[in-house]
SETOR-726477 format. One record per residue (C-alpha): residue in three letters; chain; y, x, z. Coordinates in steps of 0.1 Angstrom, whole numbers, m for minus. Layout:
! SETOR-726477
FIMI  rest  kette      v      u      w
FIMI   ALA      A      Y      X      Z
...
//
This chain:
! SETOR-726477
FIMI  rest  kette      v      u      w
FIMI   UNK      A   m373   2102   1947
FIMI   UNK      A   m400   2086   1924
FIMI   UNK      A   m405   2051   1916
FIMI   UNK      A   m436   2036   1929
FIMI   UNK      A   m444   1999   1915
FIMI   UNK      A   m465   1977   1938
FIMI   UNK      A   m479   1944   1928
FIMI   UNK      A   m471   1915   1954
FIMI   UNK      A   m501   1907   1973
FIMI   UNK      A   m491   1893   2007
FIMI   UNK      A   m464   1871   2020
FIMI   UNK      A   m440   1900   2033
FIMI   UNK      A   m439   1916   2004
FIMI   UNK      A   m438   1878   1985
FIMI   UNK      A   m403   1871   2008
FIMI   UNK      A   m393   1908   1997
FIMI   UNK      A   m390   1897   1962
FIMI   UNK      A   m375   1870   1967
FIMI   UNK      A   m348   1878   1989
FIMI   UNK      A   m345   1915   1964
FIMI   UNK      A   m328   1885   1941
FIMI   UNK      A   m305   1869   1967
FIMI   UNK      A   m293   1903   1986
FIMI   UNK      A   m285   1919   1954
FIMI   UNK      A   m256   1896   1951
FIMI   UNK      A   m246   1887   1983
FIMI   UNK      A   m213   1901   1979
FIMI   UNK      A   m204   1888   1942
FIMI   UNK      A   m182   1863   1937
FIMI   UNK      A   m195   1844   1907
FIMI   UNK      A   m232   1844   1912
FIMI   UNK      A   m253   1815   1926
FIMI   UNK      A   m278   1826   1944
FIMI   UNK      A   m304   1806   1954
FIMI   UNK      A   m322   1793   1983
FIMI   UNK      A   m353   1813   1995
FIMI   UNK      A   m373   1775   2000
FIMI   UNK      A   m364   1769   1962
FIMI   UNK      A   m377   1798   1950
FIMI   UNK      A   m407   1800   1974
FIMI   UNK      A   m419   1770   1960
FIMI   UNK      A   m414   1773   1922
FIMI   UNK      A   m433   1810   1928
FIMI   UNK      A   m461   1802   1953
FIMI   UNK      A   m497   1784   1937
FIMI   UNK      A   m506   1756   1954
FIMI   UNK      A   m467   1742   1946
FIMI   UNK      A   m461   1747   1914
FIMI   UNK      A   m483   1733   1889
FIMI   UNK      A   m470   1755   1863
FIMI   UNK      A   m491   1783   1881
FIMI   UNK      A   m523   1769   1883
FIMI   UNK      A   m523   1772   1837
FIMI   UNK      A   m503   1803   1838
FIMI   UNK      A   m511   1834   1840
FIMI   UNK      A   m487   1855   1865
FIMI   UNK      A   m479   1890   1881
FIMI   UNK      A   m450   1899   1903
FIMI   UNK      A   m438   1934   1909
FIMI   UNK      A   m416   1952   1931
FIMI   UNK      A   m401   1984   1923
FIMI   UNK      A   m396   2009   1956
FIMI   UNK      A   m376   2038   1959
FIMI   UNK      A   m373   2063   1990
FIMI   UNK      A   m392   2032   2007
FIMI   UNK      A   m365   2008   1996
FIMI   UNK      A   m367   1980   1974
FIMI   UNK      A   m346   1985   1944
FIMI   UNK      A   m360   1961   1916
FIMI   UNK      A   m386   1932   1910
FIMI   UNK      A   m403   1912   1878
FIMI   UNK      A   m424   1885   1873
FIMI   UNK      A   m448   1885   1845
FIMI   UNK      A   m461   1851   1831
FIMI   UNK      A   m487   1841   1803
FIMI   UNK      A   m479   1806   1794
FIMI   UNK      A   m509   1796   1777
FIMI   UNK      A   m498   1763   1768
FIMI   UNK      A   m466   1776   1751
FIMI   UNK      A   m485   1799   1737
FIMI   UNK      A   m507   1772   1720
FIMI   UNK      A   m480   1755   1708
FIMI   UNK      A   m457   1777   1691
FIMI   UNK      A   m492   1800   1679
FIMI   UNK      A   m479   1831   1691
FIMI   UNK      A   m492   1855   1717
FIMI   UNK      A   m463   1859   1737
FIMI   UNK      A   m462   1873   1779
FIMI   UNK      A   m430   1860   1796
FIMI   UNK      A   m411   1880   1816
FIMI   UNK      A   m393   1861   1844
FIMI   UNK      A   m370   1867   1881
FIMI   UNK      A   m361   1901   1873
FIMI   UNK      A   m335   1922   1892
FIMI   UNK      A   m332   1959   1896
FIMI   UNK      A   m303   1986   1910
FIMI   UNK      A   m284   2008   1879
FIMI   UNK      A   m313   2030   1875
FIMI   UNK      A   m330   2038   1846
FIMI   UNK      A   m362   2051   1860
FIMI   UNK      A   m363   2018   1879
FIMI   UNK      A   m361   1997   1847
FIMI   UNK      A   m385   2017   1828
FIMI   UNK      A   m415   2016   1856
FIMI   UNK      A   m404   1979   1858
FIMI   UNK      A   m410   1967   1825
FIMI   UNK      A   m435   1991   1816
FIMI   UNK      A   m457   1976   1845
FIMI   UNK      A   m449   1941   1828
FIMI   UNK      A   m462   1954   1794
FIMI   UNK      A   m492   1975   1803
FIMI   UNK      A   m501   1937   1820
FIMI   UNK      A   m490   1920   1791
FIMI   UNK      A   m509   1941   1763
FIMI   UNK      A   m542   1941   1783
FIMI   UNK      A   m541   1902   1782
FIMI   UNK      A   m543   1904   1746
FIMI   UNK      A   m505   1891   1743
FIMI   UNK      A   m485   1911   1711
FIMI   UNK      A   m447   1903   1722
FIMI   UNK      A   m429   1903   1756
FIMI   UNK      A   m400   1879   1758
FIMI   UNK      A   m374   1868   1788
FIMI   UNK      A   m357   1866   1809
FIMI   UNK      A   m383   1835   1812
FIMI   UNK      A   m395   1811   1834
FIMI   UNK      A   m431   1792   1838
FIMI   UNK      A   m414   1764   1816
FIMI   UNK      A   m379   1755   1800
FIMI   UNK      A   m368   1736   1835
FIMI   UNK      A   m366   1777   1851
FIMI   UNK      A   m335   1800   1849
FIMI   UNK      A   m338   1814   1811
FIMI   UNK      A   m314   1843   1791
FIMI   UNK      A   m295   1870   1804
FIMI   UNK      A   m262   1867   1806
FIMI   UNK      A   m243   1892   1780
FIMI   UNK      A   m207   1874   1781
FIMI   UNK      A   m188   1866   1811
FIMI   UNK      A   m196   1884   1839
FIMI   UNK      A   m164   1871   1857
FIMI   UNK      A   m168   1836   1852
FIMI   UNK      A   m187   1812   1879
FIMI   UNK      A   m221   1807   1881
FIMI   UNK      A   m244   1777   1880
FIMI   UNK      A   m273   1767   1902
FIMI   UNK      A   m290   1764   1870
FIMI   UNK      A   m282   1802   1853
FIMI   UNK      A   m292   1832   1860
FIMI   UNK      A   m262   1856   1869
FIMI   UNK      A   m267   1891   1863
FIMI   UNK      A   m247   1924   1864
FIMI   UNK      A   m231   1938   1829
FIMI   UNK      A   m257   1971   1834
FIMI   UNK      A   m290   1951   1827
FIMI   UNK      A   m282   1941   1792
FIMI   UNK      A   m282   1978   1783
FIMI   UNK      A   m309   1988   1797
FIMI   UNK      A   m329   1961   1780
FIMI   UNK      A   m312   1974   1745
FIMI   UNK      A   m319   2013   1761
FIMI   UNK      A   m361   2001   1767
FIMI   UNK      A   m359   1991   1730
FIMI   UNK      A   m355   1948   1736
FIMI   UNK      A   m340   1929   1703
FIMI   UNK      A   m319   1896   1702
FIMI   UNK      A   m343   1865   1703
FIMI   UNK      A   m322   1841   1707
FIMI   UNK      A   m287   1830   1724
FIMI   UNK      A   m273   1805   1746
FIMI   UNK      A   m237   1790   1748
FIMI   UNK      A   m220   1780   1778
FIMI   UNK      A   m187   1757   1775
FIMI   UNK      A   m157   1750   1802
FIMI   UNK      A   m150   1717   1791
FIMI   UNK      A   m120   1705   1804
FIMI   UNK      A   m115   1671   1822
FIMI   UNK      A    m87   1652   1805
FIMI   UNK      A    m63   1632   1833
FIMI   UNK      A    m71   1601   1816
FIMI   UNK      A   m100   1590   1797
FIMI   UNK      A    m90   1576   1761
FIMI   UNK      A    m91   1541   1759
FIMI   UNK      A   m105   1549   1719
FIMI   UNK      A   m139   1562   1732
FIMI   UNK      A   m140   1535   1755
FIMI   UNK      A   m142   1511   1728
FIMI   UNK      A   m163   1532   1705
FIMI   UNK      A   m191   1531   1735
FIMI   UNK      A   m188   1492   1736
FIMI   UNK      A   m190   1487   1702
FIMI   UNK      A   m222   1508   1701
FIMI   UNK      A   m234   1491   1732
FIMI   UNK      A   m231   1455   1715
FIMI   UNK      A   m239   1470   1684
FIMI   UNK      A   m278   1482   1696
FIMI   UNK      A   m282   1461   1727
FIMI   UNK      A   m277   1489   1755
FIMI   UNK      A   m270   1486   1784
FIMI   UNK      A   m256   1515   1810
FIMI   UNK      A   m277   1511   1847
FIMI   UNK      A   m257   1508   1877
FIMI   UNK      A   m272   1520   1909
FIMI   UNK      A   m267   1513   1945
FIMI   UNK      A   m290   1546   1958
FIMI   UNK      A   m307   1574   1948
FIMI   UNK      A   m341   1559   1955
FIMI   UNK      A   m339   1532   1931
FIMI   UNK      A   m331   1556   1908
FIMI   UNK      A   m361   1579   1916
FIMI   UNK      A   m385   1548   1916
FIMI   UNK      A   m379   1538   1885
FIMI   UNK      A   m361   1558   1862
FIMI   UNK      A   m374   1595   1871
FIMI   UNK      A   m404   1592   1847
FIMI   UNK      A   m387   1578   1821
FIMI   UNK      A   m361   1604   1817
FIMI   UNK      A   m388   1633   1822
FIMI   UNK      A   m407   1609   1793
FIMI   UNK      A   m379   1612   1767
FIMI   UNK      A   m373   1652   1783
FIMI   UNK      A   m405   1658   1771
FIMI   UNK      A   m401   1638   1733
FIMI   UNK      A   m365   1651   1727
FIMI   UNK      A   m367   1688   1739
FIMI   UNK      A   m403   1695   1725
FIMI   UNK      A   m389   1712   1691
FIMI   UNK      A   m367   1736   1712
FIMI   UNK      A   m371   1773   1716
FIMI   UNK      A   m399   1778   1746
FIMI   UNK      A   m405   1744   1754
FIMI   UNK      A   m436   1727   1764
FIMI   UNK      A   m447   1691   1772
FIMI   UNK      A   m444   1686   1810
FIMI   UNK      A   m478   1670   1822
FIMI   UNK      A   m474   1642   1852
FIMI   UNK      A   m482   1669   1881
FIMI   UNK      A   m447   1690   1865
FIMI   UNK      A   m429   1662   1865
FIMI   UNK      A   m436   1653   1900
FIMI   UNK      A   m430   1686   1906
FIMI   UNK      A   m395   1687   1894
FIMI   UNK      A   m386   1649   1904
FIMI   UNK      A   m387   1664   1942
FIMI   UNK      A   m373   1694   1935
FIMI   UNK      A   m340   1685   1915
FIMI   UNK      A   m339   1645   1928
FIMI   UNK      A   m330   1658   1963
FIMI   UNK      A   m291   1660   1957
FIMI   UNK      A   m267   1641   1934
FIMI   UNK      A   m242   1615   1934
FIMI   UNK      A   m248   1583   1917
FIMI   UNK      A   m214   1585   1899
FIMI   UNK      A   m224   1615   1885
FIMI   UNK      A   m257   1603   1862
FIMI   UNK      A   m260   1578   1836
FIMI   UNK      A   m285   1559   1822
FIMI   UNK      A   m284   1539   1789
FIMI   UNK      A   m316   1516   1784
FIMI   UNK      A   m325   1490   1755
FIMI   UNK      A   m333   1454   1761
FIMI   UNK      A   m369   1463   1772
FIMI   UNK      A   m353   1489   1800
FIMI   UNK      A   m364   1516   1784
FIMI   UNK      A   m342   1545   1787
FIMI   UNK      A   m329   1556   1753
FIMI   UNK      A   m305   1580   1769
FIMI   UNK      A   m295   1597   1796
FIMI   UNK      A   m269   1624   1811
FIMI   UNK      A   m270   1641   1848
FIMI   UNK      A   m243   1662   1864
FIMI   UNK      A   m238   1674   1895
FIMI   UNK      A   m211   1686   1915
FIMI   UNK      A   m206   1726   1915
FIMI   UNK      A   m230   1738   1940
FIMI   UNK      A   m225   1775   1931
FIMI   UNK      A   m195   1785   1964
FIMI   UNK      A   m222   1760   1988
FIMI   UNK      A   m248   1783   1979
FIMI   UNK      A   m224   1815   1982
FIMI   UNK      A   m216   1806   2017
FIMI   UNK      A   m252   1796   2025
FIMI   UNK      A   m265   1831   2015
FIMI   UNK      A   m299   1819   2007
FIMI   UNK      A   m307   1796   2040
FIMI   UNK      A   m304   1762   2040
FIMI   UNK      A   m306   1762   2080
FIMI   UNK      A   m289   1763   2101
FIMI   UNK      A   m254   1759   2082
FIMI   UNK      A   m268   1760   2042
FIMI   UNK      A   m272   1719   2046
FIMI   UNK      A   m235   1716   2051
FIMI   UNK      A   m219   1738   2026
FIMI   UNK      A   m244   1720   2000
FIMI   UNK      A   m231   1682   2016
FIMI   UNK      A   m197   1693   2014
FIMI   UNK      A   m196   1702   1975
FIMI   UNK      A   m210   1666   1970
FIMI   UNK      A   m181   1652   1989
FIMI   UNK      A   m154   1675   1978
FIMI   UNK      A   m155   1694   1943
FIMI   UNK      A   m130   1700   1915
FIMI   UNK      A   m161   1712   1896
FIMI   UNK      A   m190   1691   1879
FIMI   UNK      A   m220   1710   1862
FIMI   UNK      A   m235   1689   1834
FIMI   UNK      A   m275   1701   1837
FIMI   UNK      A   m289   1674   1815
FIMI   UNK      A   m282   1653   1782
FIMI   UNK      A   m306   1637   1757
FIMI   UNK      A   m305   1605   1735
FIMI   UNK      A   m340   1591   1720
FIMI   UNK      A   m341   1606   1684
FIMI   UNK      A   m342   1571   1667
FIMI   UNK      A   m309   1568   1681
FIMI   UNK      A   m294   1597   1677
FIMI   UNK      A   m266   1603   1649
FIMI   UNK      A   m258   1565   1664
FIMI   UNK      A   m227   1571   1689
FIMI   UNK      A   m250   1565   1716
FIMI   UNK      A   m239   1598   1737
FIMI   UNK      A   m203   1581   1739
FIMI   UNK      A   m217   1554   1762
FIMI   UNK      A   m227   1586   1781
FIMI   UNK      A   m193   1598   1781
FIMI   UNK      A   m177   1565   1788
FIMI   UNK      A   m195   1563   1821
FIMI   UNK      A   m198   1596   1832
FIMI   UNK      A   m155   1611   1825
FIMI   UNK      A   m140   1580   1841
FIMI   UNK      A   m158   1586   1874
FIMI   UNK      A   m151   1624   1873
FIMI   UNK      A   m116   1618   1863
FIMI   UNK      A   m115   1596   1897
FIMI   UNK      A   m132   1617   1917
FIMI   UNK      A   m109   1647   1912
FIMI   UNK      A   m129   1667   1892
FIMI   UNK      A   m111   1692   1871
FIMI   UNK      A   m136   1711   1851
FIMI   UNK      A   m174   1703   1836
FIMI   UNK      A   m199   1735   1827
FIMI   UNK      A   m222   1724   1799
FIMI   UNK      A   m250   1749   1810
FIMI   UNK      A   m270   1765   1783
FIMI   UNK      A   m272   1753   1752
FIMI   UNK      A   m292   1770   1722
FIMI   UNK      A   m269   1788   1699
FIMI   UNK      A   m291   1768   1669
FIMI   UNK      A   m284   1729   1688
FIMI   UNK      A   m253   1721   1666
FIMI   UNK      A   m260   1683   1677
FIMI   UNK      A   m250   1697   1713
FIMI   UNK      A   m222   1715   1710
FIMI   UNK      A   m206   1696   1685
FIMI   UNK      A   m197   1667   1714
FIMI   UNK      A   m173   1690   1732
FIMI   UNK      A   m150   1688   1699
FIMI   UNK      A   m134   1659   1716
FIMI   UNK      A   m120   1679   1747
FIMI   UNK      A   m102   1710   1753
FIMI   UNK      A   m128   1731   1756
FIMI   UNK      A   m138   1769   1757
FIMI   UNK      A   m177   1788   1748
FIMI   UNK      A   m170   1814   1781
FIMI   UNK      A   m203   1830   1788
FIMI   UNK      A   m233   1834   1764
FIMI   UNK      A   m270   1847   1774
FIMI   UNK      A   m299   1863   1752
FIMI   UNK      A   m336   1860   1756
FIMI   UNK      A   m348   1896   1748
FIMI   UNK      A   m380   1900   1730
FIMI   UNK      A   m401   1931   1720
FIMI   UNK      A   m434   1939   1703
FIMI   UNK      A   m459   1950   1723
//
């Protein structure tokens, strides 16, 4: 049977692409699929604020009346601006082991892209650098994250097949969590503590944290990420956006926050427990049983996932990120967890992956942003 491509234009066929991306993995035991409300509102205008500047286009591929792939296109103007390029994003892209299904895919994507002017078609990509980015080319039977994209070994080649080049690569680490902390870095972190007046926040609940620390960190997000590959600066509407979409659940002994005598936040680190078996057993749906597979990885985990790090760049180079450390592995070590997963880090941050030399550690998956000319 042929391939027909349809664009989405209606809310059954909007659930169809999203649930294409969940059902395609139901059955795999290291993917992390997501909820259908998460993705609903990062891809629907009206809730995320990303799609009222970008430019976007979501297909599904059919075959024999089936769905058997889907891709988002997006035109991120802003990026776009930035790094002075004329680049189209592709994003959310899943498809069977079919070449004719790949080829109708993409070549929807870049008819769309090239009649928008845009030269180069890069992804896998989301509206901003806070989406699921790179395709995973290493370690395809390692866990998941809720904040990766997990992909079959197949889609790689068909992306080198349609004629897609390297960009650029991400690292992942599996740091291991040593059964004591050592009482060395300990003291390193109070001497730089005493040493540039910073102090580590204690919190009592989430909400204080929310209140008065969310901006901040999305603040020095915005000053210490802006130099890296994709990134744009968030504008307040994003950052609300993302407060109430990632702020929802995490355990306070899982986040740090280092602020100077003025309580401004100079650094900060967030991990979370592994949500990826929760979401496994929740098959998409947080109700009616999703809720308590998620509560129950934030009570009992062996597993943390480290989704955020940054230090202010005037004090960087300073030993700052051991205060980070010094709060953050204690309370793991105490709470049983075994494991931490970095999450993506560019292959070109050499500030970032240098910290793991300090643990037993292991670089166990990699993914590649793909990029052709138009």
């Amino acid at each position: 049977m042929a391939v027909t491509i349809k664009e989405v234009s209606n809310k059954k066929e909007f659930e169809e692409f999203i649930w294409f991306g969940i059902n395609l993995y139901k059955d795999n035991p290291y993917a992390a699929p997501p909820l259908f409300m998460d993705d609903s509102l990062n891809l629907k205008k009206g809730s995320n604020p990303a799609l009222d500047f970008c430019d976007t286009v979501f297909y599904l591929a059919y075959k024999d009346s089936k769905v058997v792939g889907r891709i988002a296109g997006i035109i991120n103007p802003r990026a776009n601006e930035s790094w002075n390029q004329k680049y189209a994003r592709f994003g959310w892209v899943d498809f069977i082991d079919d070449p004719e299904v790949t080829d109708a895919l993409f070549s929807s994507v870049e008819k769309w892209a090239k009649e928008k002017g845009m030269e180069q078609l890069h992804g896998p990509m989301g509206f901003t650098d806070f989406d699921h980015e790179g395709m995973l080319i290493e370690g395809y039977d390692k866990l998941g994250t809720l904040a990766t994209i997990y992909n079959y070994p197949y889609y790689p080649e068909h992306m080198v097949r349609m004629g897609y080049t390297k960009d650029i690569d991400f690292k992942e680490y599996l740091i291991k969590i040593p059964e004591a902390y050592p009482e060395r870095f300990i003291r390193m972190a109070e001497i730089v503590k005493q040493k540039y007046g910073l102090e580590p926040k204690k919190f009592k609940s989430r909400k204080e944290v929310v209140s008065n620390y969310a901006l901040k960190i999305f603040d020095l997000l915005n000053l210490c990420y802006k130099d890296l590959y994709g990134f744009t600066k968030l504008d307040e509407a994003q950052i609300n956006f993302y407060i109430k979409l990632f702020f929802n659940f995490f355990r306070l002994d899982t986040i740090c926050i280092v602020v100077d005598k003025e309580d401004n936040v100079v650094a900060f680190g967030i991990g979370m427990p592994s949500f990826t078996k929760a979401l496994q057993k929740a098959k998409g749906k947080l109700f009616p049983f999703g809720w308590y597979h998620m509560l129950n990885a934030l009570r009992k985990n062996d597993l943390i996932d480290l989704y955020l790090m940054a230090v202010h760049p005037s004090y960087q180079n300073k030993g700052v990120n051991s205060i980070l450390f010094a709060e953050i592995m204690p309370a793991a070590i105490k709470n049983g967890y075994k494991f931490a997963e970095s999450n993506p880090e560019l292959e070109t941050n050499l500030k970032m992956s240098s910290q793991w030399g300090n643990f037993e550690h292991e670089n166990h998956k990699r993914r590649r942003v793909f990029i052709k000319t138009l």
